[in-house]
VEXMAR-243692 format. One line per 8 residues: number of its first residue (from 1); for each residue x, z, y of C-alpha. Coordinates in pm, 1 decimal. Example, Ala and Ser with C-alpha at 12.3 -4.5 7.8 and 13.67 -1.06 7.14 Angstrom:
<recs>
1	1230.0 780.0 -450.0; 1367.0 714.0 -106.0;
</recs>
This chain:
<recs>
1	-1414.9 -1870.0 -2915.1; -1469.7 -2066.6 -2577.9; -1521.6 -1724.6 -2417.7; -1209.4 -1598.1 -2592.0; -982.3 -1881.1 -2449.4; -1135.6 -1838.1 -2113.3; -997.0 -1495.9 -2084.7; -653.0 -1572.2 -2197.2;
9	-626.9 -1828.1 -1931.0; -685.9 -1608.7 -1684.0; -354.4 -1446.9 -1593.0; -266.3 -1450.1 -1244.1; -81.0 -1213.3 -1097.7; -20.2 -1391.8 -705.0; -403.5 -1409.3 -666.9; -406.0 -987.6 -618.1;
17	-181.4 -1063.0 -328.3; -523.2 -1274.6 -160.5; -671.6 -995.2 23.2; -318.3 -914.8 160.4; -259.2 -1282.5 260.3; -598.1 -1318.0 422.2; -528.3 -981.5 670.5; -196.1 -1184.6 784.0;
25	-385.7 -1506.2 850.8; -646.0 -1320.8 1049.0; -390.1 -1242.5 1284.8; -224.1 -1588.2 1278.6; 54.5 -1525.8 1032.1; 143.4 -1719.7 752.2; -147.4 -1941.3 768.0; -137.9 -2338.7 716.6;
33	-373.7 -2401.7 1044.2; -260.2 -2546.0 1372.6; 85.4 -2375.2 1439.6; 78.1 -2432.4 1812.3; -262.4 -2240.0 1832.2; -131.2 -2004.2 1584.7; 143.6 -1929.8 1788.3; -89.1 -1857.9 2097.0;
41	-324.3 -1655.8 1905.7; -66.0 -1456.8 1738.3; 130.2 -1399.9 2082.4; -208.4 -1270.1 2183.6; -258.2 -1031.2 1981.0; 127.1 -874.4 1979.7; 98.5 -867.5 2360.2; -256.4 -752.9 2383.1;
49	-290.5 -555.8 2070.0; 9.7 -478.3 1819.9; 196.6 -402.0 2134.6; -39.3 -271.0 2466.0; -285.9 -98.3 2229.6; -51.1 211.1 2138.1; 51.5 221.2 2521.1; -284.9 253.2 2653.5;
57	-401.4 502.1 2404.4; -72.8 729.5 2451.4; -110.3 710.2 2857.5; -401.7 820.0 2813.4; -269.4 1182.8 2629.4; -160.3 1294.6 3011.5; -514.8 1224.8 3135.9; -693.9 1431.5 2962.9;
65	-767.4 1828.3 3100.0; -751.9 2031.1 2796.5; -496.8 2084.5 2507.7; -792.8 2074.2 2318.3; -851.2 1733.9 2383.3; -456.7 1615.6 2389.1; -496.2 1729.1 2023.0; -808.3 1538.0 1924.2;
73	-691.4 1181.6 2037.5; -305.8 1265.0 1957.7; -366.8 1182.2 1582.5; -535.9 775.6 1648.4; -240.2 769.4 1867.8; 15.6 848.7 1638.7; -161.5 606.4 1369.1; -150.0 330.2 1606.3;
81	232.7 371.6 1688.8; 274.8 333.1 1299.1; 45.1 104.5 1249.3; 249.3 -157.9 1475.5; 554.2 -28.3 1383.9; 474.0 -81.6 1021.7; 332.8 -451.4 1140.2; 711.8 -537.8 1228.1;
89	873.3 -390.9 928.0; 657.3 -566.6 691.2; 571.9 -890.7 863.6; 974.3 -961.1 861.1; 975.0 -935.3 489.2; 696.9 -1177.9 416.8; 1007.0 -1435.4 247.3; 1082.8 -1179.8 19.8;
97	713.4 -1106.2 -56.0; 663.5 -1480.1 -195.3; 998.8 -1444.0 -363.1; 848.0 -1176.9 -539.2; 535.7 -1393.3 -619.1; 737.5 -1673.9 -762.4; 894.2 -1430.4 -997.6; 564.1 -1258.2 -1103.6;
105	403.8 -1634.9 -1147.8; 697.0 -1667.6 -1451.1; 630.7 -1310.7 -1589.4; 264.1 -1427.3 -1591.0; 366.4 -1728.9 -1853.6; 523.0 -1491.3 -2050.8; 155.1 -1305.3 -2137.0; 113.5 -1353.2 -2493.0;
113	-165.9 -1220.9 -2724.9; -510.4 -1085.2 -2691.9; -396.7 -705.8 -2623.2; -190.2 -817.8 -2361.7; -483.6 -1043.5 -2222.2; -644.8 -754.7 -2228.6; -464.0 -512.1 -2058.4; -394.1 -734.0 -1820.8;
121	-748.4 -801.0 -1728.9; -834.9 -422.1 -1786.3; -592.7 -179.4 -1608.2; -338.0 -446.5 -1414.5; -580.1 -635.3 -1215.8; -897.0 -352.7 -1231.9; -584.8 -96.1 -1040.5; -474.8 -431.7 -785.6;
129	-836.0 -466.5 -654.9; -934.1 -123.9 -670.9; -658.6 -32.0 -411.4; -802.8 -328.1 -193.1; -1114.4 -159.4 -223.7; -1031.0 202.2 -157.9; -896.9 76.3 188.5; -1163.1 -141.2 312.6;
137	-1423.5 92.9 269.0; -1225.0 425.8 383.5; -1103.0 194.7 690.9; -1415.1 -11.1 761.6; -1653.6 303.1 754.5; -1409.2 463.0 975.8; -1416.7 180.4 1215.1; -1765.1 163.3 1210.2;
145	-1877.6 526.7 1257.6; -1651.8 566.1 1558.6; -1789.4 212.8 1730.5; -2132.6 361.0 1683.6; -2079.3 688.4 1849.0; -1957.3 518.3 2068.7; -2272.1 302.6 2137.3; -2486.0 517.5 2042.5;
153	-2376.0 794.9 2305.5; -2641.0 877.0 2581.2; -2398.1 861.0 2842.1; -2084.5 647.2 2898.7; -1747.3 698.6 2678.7; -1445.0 502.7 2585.6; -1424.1 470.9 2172.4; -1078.9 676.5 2262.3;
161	-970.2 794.9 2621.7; -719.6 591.9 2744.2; -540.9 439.6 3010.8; -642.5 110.8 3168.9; -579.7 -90.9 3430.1; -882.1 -61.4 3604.7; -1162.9 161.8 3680.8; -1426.7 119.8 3364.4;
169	-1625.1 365.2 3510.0; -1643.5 159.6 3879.4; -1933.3 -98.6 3721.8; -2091.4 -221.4 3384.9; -1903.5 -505.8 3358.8; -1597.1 -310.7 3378.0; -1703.8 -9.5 3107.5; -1811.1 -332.5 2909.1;
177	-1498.6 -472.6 2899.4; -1308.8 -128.9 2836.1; -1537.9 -110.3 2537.5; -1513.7 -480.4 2423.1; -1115.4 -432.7 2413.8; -1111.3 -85.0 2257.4; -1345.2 -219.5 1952.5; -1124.0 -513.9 1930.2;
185	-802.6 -393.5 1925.4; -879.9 -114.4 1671.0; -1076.4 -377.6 1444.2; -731.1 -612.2 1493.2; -523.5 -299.4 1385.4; -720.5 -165.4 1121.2; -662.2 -573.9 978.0; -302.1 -475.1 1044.2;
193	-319.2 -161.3 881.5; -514.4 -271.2 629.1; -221.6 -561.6 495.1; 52.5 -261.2 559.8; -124.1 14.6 302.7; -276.6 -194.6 -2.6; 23.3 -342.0 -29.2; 277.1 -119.6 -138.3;
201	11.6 64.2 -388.7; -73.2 -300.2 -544.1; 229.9 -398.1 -574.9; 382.1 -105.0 -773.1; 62.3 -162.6 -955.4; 128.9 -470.8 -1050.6; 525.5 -450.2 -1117.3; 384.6 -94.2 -1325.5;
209	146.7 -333.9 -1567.1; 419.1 -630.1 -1663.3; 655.0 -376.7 -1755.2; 355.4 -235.2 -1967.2; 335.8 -563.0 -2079.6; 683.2 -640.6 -2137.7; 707.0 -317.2 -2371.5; 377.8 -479.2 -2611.8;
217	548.2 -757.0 -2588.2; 917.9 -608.3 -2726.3; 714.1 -410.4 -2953.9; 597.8 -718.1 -3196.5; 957.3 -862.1 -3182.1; 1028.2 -943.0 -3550.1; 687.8 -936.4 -3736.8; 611.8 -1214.9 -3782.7;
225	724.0 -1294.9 -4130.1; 757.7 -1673.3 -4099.7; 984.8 -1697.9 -3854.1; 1362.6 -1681.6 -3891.9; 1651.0 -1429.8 -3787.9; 1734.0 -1653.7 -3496.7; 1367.0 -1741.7 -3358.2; 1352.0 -1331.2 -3370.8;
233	1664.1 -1288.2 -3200.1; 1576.8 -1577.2 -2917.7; 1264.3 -1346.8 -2886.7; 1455.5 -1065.8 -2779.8; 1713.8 -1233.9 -2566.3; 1332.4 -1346.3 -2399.9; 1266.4 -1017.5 -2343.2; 1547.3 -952.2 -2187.9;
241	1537.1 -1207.1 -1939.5; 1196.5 -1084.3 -1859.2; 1338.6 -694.4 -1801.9; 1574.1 -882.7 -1542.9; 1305.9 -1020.4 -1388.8; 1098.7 -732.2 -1332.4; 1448.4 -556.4 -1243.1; 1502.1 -811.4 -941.9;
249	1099.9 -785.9 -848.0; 1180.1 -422.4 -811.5; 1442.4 -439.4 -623.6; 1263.9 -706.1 -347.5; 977.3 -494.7 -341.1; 1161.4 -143.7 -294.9; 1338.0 -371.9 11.4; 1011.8 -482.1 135.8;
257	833.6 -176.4 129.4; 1134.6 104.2 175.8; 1111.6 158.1 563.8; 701.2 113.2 595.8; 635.6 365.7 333.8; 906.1 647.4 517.3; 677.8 554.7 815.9; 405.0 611.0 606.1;
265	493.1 943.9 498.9; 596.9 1006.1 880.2; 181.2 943.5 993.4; 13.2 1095.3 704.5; 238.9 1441.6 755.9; 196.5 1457.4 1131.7; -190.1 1379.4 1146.9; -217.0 1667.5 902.5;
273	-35.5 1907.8 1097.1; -223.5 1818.8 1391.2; -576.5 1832.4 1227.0; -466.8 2132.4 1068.2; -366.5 2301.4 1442.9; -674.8 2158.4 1559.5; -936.5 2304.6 1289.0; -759.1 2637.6 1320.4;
281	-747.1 2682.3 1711.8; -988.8 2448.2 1879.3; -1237.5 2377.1 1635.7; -1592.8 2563.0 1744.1; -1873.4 2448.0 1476.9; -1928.3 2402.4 1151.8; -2005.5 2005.8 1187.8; -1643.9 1917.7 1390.4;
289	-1524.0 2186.0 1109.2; -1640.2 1957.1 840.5; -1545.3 1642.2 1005.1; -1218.0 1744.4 1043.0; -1153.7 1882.2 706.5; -1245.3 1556.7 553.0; -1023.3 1365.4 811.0; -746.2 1611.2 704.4;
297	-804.3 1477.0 322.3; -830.3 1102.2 451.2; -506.6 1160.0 564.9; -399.3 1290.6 252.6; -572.6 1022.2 38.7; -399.8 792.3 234.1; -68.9 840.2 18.7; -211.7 882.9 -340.4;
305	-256.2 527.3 -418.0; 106.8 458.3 -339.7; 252.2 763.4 -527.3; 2.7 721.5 -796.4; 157.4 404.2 -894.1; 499.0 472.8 -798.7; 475.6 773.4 -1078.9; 316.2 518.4 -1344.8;
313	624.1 251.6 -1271.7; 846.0 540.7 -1322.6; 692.9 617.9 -1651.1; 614.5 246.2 -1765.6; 1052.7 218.8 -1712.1; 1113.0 520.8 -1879.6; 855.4 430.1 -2175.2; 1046.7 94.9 -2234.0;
321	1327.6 196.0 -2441.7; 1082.3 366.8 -2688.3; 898.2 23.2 -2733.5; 1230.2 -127.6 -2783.9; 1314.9 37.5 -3096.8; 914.5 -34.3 -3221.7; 1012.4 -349.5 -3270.7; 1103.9 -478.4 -3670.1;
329	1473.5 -438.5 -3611.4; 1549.8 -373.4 -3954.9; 1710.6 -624.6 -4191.0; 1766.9 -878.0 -3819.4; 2113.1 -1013.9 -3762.7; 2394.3 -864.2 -3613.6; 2347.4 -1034.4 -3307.2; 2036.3 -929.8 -3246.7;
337	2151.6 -578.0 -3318.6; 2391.2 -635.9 -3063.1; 2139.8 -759.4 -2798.0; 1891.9 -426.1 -2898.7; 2179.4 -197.9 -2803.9; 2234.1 -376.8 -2459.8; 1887.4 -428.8 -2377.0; 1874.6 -25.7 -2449.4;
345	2116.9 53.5 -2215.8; 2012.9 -159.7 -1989.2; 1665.8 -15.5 -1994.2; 1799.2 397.9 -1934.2; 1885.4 309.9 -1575.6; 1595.7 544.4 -1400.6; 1382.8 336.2 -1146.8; 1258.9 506.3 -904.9;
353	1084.1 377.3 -587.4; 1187.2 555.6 -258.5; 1047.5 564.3 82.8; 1357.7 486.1 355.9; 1596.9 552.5 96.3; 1574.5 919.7 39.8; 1157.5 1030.9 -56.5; 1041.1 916.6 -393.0;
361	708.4 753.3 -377.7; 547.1 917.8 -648.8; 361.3 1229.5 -682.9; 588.3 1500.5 -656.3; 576.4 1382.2 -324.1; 251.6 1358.7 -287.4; 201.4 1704.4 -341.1; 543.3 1804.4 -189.3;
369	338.0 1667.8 174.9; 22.8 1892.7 86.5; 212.3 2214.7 -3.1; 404.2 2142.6 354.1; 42.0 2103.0 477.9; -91.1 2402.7 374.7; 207.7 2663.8 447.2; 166.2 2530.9 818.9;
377	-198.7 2617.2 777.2; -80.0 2939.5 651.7; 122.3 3018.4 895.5; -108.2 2925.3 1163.2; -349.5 3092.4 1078.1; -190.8 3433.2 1077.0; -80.0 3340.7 1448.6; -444.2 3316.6 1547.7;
</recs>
């Protein structure tokens, strides 16, 4: 029984959001030390980073001899670009993100019952930290294998060519701070990266598994015997207020996460057009063949999470006026007949999560950008 109770006490919806949080506060957002070295640390890292990091890695496009090698370092180029500009989009939405929070904190008062417990604890918050996972290893095995070629290298490199402001190849000390500043930086953006892409998959996660919720929860409106017309009816009217809820959380997020995810979707299809060229034209053995094929999936990967979850909210919505009409309407009031047919209506209205206004984020999508993908590979590869 104490085990029991321990479980149902557990529903917390905000504390997904602590792996997002903790990205921001590495790079001296939103965090409750010093401000004033906050603010210095933060300026910092836009100047030196966010900002000066895509520069130096695009100059350095024009300085490199071959086409062959424009199109190897044009993809971490183009990912950086996004990467900040995503930064921007996102970081001046943070408000809205704890407005969301607030709201989700309510809907998480509103968990009732040991299936709910359990769902909650089983799909919602196994999906939320699975997506946090998915990213830190794909991006902090990334990070890692390109520092140690890097180190491991018998002669001299950059982690990407680039341009600088000095000569790193002049002395040690130089080459050792070109290196220092290249494995910082991308370490800094990956963080970046890393708060811009869990959290539009979590969070349509998360909004996905209270409507899920919401619909047990309409679902066992009216069985209990015991209770009268009017405590069934107040039920409902409940449940409605909670379908607003998740409405309005919906509606913040789509705001907060609109104009990242088009960017998104911008990145993933240009680095897969590029790799693709690449592999088909410049690609000479069977290990850079391999590499490159599974960058070319990476890429791809990259958007699943987000569409994956963006299909299941669109399904969870569509699912809800079935629930509605599981619950023991029969023999109820008139009023609360009146508030089912509302609460119906209400519930018809198709949700659907779009990137900049005008690409779904859900699968069709998904496989819309691989079918694009692969006709250019087609294509190309008759032209060879």
């Amino acid at each position: 029984m104490a085990g029991s109770n321990q479980v149902l006490q557990s529903v917390d919806s905000v504390v997904l959001y602590r792996a997002f949080w903790l990205c921001w506060h590495a790079v001296g957002i939103s965090t409750a030390y010093n401000k004033y070295f906050c603010g210095l640390y933060n300026l910092l890292i836009n100047v030196l980073v966010t900002i000066f990091y895509p520069i130096h890695l695009f100059l350095g496009l024009f300085l490199n001899p071959t086409p062959a090698d424009l199109f190897q370092n044009l993809s971490i180029t183009i990912t950086c670009f996004i990467c900040s500009i995503k930064h921007y989009l996102l970081r001046r939405k943070l408000p809205q993100i704890h407005t969301v929070q607030v709201l989700l904190a309510e809907l998480d008062k509103r968990v009732e019952g040991a299936d709910e417990h359990a769902y909650f604890q089983q799909q919602l918050v196994v999906g939320a930290k699975n997506v946090v996972k998915l990213f830190s290893i794909a991006y902090g095995g990334a990070n890692m294998a390109a520092i140690s070629a890097t180190l491991l290298s018998k002669e001299r490199r950059l982690l990407y060519p680039a341009w600088l402001p000095f000569r790193w190849e002049a002395s040690t000390f130089n080459y050792c701070a070109a290196v220092i500043y290249q494995i910082a930086g991308v370490t800094i953006q990956i963080v970046q990266n890393l708060a811009n892409d869990i959290y539009p998959p979590m969070s349509l996660c998360i909004i996905a598994g209270h409507v899920h919720l919401l619909a047990l929860r309409v679902a066992k409106v009216g069985e209990d015997a015991k209770k009268s017309m009017k405590q069934h009816n107040q039920a409902l009217i409940r449940c409605i207020e909670d379908h607003k809820k998740l409405v309005r959380i919906f509606e913040l997020t789509q705001d907060t996460l609109s104009q990242a995810e088009l960017a998104q979707f911008i990145s993933s299809g240009l680095n897969m057009c590029i790799v693709l060229f690449y592999l088909i034209f410049y690609v000479d053995n069977v290990f850079a063949y391999i590499y490159y094929a599974v960058y070319f999936v990476s890429m791809a990967i990259e958007l699943l999470p987000s569409c994956f979850y963006g299909s299941m909210l669109i399904y969870e919505f569509q699912q809800l006026p079935s629930a509605i009409f599981k619950c023991s309407w029969l023999g109820q009031s008139r009023e609360f007949y009146q508030n089912q047919r509302i609460f119906v209506q209400v519930s018809l209205k198709k949700i659907v999560p779009l990137a900049g206004g005008v690409i779904g984020i859900q699968l069709n999508s998904f496989l819309g950008t691989c079918k694009m993908a692969y006709s250019l590979y087609t294509v190309c590869n008759r032209m060879k």
